[in-house]
C-alpha positions as CSV (number, residue, x, y, z in Angstrom):
1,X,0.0,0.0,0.0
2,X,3.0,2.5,0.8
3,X,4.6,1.9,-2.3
4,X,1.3,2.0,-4.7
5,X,0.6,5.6,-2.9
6,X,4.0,6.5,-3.2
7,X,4.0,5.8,-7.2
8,X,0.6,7.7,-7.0
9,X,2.2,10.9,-5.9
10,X,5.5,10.2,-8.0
11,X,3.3,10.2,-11.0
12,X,1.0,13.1,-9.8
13,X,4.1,15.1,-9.9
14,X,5.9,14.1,-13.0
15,X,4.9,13.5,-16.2
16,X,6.7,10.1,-16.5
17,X,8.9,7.9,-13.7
18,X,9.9,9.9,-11.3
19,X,13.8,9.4,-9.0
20,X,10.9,7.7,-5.9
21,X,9.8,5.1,-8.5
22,X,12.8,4.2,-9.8
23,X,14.4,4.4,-5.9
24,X,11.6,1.9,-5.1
25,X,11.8,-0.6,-8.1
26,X,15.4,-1.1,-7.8
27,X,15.1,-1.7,-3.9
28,X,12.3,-4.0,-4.1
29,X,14.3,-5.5,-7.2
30,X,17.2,-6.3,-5.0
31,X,15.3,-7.5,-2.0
32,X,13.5,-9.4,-4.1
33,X,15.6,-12.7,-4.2
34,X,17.3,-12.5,-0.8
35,X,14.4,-12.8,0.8
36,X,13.1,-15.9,-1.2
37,X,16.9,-17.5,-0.8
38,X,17.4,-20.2,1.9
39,X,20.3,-20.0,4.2
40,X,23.2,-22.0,2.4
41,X,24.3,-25.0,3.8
42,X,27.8,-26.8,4.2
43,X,28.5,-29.6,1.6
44,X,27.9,-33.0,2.7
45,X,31.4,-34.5,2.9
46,X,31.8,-38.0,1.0
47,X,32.2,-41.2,3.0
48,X,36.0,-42.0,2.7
49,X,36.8,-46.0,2.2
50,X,40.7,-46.4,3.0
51,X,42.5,-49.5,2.0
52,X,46.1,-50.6,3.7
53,X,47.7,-53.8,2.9
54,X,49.8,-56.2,5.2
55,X,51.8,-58.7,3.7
56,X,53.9,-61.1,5.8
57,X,54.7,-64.5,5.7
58,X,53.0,-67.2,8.0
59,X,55.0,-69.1,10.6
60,X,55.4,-72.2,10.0
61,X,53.9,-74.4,12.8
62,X,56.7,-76.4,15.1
63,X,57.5,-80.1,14.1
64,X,56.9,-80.9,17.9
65,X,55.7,-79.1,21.3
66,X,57.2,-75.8,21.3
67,X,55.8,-73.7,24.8
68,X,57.4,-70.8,22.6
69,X,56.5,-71.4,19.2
70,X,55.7,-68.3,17.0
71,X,52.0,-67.8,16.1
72,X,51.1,-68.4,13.0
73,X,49.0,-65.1,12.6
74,X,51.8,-63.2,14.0
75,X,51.8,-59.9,13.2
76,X,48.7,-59.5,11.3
77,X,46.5,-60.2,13.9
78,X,47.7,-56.6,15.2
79,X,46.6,-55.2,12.1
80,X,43.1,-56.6,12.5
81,X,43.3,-54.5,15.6
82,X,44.5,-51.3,14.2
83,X,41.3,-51.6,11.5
84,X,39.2,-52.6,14.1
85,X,40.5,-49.3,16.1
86,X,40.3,-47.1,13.2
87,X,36.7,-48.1,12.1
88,X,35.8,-47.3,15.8
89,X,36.8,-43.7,15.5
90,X,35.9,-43.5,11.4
91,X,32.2,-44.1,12.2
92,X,32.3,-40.9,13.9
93,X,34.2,-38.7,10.8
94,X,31.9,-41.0,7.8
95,X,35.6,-42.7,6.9
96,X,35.9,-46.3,6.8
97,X,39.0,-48.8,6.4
98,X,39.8,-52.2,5.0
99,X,42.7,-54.0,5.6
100,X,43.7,-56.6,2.5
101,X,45.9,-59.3,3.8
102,X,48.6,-60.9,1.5
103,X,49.9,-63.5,3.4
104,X,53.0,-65.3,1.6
105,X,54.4,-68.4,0.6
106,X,57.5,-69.6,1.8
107,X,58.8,-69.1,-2.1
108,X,56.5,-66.0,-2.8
109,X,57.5,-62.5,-4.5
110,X,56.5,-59.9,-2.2
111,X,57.1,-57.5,-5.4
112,X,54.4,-59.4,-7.1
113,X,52.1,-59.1,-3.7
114,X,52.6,-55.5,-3.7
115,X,52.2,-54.2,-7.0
116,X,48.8,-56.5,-7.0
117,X,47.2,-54.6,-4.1
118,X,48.5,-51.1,-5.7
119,X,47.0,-52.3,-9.1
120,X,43.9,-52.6,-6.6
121,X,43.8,-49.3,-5.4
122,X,45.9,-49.7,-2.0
123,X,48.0,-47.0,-1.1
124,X,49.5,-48.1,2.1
125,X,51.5,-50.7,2.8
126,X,52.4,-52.9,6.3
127,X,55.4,-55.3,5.6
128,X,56.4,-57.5,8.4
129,X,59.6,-58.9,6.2
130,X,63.3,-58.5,6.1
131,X,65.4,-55.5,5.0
132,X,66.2,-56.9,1.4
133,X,62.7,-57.8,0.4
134,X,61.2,-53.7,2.6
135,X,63.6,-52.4,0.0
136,X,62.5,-54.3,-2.9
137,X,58.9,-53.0,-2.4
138,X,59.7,-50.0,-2.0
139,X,61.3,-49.6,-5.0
140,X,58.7,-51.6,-6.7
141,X,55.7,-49.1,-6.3
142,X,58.1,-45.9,-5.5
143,X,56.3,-44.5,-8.6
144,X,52.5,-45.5,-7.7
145,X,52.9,-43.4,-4.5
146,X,52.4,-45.8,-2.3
147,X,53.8,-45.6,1.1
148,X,55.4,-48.5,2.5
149,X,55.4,-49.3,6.6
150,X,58.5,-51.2,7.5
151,X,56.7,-53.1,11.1
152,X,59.6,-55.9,10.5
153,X,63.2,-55.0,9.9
154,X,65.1,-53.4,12.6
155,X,68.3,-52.9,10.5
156,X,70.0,-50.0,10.4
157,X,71.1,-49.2,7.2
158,X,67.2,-49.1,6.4
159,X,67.3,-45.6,8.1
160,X,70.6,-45.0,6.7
161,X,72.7,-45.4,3.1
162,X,69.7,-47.7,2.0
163,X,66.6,-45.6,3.4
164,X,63.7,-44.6,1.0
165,X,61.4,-41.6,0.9
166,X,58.2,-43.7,0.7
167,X,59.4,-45.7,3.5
168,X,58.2,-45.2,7.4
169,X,59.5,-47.3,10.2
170,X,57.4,-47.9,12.9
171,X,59.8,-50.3,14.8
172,X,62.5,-48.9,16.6
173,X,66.5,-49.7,15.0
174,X,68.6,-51.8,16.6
175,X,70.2,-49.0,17.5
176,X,67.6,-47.5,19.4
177,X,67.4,-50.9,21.1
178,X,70.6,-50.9,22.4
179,X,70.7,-47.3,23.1
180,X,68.1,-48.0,26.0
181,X,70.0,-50.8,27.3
182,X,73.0,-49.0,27.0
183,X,71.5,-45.8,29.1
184,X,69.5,-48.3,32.0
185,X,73.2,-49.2,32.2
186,X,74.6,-46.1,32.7
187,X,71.5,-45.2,35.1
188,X,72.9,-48.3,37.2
189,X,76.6,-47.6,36.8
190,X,77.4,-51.1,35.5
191,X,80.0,-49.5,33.1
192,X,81.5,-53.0,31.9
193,X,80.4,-54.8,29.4
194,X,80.8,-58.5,28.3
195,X,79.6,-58.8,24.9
196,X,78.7,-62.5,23.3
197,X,78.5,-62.5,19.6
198,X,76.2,-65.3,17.9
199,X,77.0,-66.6,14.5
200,X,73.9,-65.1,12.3
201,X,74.2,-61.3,10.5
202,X,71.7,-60.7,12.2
203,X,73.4,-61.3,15.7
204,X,76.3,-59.4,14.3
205,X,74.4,-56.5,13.5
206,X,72.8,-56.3,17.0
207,X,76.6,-56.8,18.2
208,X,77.7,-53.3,16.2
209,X,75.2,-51.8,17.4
210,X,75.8,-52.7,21.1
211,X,79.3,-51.4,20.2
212,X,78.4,-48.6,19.2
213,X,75.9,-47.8,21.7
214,X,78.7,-48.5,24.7
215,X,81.1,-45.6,22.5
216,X,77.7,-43.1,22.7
217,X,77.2,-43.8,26.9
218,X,81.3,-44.1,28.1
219,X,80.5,-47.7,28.7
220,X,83.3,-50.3,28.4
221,X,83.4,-53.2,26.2
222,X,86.1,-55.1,28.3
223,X,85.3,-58.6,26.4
224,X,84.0,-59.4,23.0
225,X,83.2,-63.1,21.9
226,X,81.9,-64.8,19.6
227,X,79.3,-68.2,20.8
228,X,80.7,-71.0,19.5
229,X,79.0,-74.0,21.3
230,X,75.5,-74.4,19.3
231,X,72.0,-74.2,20.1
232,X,71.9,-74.8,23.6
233,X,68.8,-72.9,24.8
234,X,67.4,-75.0,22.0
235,X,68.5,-78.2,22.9
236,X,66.8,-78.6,26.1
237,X,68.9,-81.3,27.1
238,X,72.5,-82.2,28.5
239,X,75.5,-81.8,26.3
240,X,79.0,-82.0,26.4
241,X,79.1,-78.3,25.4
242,X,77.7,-77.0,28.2
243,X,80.5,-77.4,30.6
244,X,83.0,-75.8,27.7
245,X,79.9,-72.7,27.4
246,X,80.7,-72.4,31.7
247,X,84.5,-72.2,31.0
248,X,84.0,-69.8,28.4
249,X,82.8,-67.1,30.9
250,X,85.7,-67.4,33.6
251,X,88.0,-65.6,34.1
252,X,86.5,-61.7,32.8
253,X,85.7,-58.2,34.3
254,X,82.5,-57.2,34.0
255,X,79.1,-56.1,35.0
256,X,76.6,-57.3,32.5
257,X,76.8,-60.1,29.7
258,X,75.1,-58.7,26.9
259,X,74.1,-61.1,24.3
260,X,73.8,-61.3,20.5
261,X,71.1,-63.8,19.4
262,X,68.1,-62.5,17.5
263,X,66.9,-66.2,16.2
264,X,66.7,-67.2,20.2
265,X,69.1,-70.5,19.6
266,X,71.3,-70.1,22.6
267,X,71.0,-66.8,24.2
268,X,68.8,-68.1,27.1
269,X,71.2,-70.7,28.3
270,X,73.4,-68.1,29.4
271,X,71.9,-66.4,32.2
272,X,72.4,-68.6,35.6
273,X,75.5,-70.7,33.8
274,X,78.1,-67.5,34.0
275,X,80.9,-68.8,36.3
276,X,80.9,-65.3,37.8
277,X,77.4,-64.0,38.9
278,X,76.4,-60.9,36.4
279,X,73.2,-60.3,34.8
280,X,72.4,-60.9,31.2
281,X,70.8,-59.1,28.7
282,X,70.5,-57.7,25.3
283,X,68.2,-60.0,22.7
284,X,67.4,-62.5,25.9
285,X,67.3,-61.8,29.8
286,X,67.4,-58.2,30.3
287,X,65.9,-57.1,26.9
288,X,65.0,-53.4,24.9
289,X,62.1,-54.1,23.3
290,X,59.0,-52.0,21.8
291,X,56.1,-54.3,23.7
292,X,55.5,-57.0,25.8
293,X,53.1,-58.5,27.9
294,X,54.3,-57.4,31.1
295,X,53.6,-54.0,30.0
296,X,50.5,-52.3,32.1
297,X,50.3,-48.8,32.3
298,X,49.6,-45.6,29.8
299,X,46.3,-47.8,29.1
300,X,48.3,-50.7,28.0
301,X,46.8,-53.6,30.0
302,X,43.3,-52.2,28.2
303,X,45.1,-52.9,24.6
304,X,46.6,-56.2,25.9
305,X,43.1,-57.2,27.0
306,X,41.5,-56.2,23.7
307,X,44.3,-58.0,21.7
308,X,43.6,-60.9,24.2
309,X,40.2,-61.3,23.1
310,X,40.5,-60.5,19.6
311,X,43.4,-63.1,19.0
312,X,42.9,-65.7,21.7
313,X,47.0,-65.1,23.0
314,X,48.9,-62.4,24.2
315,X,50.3,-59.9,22.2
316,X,54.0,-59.8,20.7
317,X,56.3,-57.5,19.7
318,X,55.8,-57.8,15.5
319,X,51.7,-57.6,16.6
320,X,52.4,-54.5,18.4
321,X,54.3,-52.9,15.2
322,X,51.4,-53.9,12.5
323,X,49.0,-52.1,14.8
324,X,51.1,-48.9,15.2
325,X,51.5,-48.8,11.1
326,X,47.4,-49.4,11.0
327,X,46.8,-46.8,13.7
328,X,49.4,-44.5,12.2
329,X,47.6,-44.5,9.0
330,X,44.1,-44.2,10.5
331,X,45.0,-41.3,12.4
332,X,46.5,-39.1,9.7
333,X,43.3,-39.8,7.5
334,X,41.1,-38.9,9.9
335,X,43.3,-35.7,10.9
336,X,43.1,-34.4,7.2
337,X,39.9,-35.6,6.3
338,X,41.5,-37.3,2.9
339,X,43.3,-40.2,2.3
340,X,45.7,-40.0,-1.1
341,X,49.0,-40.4,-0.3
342,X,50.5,-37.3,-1.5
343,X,48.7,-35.5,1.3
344,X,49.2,-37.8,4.1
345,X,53.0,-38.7,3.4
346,X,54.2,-35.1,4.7
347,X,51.5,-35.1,7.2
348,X,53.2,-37.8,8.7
349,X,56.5,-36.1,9.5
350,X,54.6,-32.5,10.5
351,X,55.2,-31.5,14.1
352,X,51.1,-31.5,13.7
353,X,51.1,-35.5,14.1
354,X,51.5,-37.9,16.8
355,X,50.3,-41.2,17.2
356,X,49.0,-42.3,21.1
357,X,50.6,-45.5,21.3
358,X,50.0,-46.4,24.9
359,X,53.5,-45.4,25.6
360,X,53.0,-42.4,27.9
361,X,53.3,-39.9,24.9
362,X,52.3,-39.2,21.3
363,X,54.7,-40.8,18.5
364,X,56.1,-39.0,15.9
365,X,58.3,-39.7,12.8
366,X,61.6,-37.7,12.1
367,X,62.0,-36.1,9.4
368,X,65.6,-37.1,8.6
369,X,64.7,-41.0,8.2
370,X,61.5,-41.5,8.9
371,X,61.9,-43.7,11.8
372,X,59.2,-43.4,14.1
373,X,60.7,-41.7,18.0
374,X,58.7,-43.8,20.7
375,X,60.3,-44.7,24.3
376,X,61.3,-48.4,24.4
377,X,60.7,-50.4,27.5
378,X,63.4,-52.6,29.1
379,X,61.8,-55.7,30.4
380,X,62.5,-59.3,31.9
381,X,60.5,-62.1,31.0
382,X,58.0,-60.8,34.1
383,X,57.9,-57.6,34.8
384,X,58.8,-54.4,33.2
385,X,62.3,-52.6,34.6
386,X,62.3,-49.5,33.0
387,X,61.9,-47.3,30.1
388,X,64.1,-45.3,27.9
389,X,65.1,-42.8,27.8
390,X,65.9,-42.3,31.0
391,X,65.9,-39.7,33.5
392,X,68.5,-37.3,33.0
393,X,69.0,-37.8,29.0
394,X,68.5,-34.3,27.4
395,X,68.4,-33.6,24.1
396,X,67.7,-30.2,22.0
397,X,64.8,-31.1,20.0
398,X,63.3,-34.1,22.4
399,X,64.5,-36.7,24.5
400,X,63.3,-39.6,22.8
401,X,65.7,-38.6,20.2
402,X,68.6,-40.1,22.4
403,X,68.0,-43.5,20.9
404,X,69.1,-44.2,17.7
405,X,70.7,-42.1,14.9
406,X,70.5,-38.5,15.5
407,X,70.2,-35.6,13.0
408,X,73.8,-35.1,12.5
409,X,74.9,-38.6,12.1
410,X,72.4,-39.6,10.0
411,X,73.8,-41.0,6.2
412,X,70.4,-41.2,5.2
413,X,70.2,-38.8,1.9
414,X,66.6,-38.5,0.7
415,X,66.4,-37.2,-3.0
């Protein structure tokens, strides 16, 4: 009614459309739509679907009673877990995740595996395998994108002359293993070290890198020798070696007997049998490790009764890695709200991520190697001793960074 009455009296006054009219039509022009337009709402985000892919190679069940045998299912059954934990906390972000198991022959290519689940659409890879075949896969689907998780190989070079871009290690090196054994050993002043070599590369690696842990702490390597007598924590039974194996240890200075022996053959006849009495450790005894049953707080016994139920055993070391990878993966998705690779690869080495770990604080990759920093624990078969690092180890950037291959020793050269 205003506005007919005001066109009334525009017209009365002028012979044609007068400056009120055309005020008028071009406000009611303008207010026009905004008026009829609905508030605009936020896009509905997509549901995400994330595949990873373990590959690993069964165990072989024991020809006869073995208390100790390996699972078969070990190390995969932690990366059911990780899915299963990262589906709990996807519902709640519309993301979902699907773990595709590749589980090998004794005489399968993992190449072959991996290039299968990339051809599939899987960008991220869990290998619980040796250092040769982490690096063959790597290379492999280097160009895909993919990023590979090394959950298996504790070597080294892996972070250093041979590391990859598209590689991530969620295990700790040996050297960060023997870094923590070497600093609980400087926490208790047992400065001397016996060091017993077994025959393997493996036990030879773990050997330099007890050396070179006891250069890092001031700790003494006053006797370094190589096992010679056999499998005897194998044998469970009497030999004619073992009195030789009692010999073998007389006569030395030293605190601790540290021992090489990563395939388990003979390093736990050695505690109890030294001639003097000293603790052992290293790969049996006194052991660095990243998990273990024993282990209770930070909301571990939770995870070790979840684990329980989901895989009808306790959970191991290799178990323990595959979840991290899973988790590790999981998390970064549902922190970006996107899963290709080329945005979650740097994500993972941004001070922005950290991985809860029940470890007592967030995990984090560094950006020199891509080795993932967590605290190790120090345990004996029944109860956990300590954790490293230890009190009193400082370091510039953090202290977990006092295990393993720092920032300026590092040889590993990423392109």
């Amino acid at each position: 009614m205003l506005i007919q009455a005001a066109c009334m009296q525009d017209r009365a006054s002028h012979s044609g459309p007068g400056p009120l009219l055309a005020a008028l039509a071009l406000l009611t022009a303008g207010a026009g739509p905004a008026l009829a337009q609905e508030p605009a709402r936020p896009p509905v985000q997509a549901p995400i679907e994330t595949h990873i892919g373990v590959i690993y190679r069964p165990q072989e069940a024991p020809a006869s009673y073995d208390a100790e045998a390996v699972p078969e299912d070990e190390g995969v059954a932690g990366a059911r877990m990780g899915i299963a934990d990262d589906n709990t906390t996807g519902r709640f972000m519309k993301q979902s995740f699907v773990l595709d198991e590749k589980a090998l022959a004794a005489d399968a290519d993992p190449v072959a595996a991996a290039k299968d689940l990339v051809a599939k659409g899987v960008h991220y890879l869990v290998l619980t395998l040796p250092a040769d075949q982490v690096l063959k896969v790597a290379d492999a689907v280097k160009e895909s994108g993919a990023v590979v998780f090394n959950a298996g190989a504790p070597d080294d070079r892996l972070r250093g002359a041979d590391c990859r871009a598209n590689v991530f290690h969620v295990l700790p090196s040996r050297a960060m293993l023997t870094d923590a054994l070497a600093q609980y050993l400087t926490v208790m002043r047992w400065r001397k070290v016996f060091l017993i070599v077994g025959p393997t590369e493996a036990d030879k690696a773990y050997a330099d890198a007890m050396r070179h842990s006891a250069r890092k702490f001031a700790l003494k390597v006053t006797a370094d020798k190589p096992w010679t007598f056999g499998p005897l924590a194998k044998a469970r039974g009497d030999t004619p070696t073992r009195a030789e194996a009692m010999v073998f240890t007389r006569g030395l200075d030293y605190d601790m007997a540290v021992v090489a022996d990563e395939e388990g053959d003979w390093g736990d006849y050695v505690p109890y049998r030294t001639v003097d009495p000293r603790p052992v450790g290293g790969t049996q005894g006194l052991t660095p490790t990243t998990w273990s049953p024993v282990l209770e707080t930070w909301g571990a016994a939770q995870a070790q009764n979840r684990f329980r139920r989901l895989a009808g055993r306790l959970m191991r070391p290799l178990d323990y890695q595959a979840w991290m990878a899973v988790r590790t993966v999981g998390d970064a998705v549902t922190a970006k709200k996107a899963n290709d690779p080329a945005t979650i690869a740097p994500f993972l080495t941004d001070p922005a991520f950290g991985l809860p770990a029940y470890k007592g604080t967030s995990l984090s990759f560094r950006p020199w190697d891509h080795q993932m920093r967590q605290p190790v624990i120090v345990v004996q078969p029944k109860s956990m001793v300590s954790v490293a690092p230890e009190q009193g180890f400082l370091h510039q950037r953090s202290p977990l960074d006092t295990l393993g291959t720092d920032l300026p020793e590092t040889t590993c050269k990423f392109p």
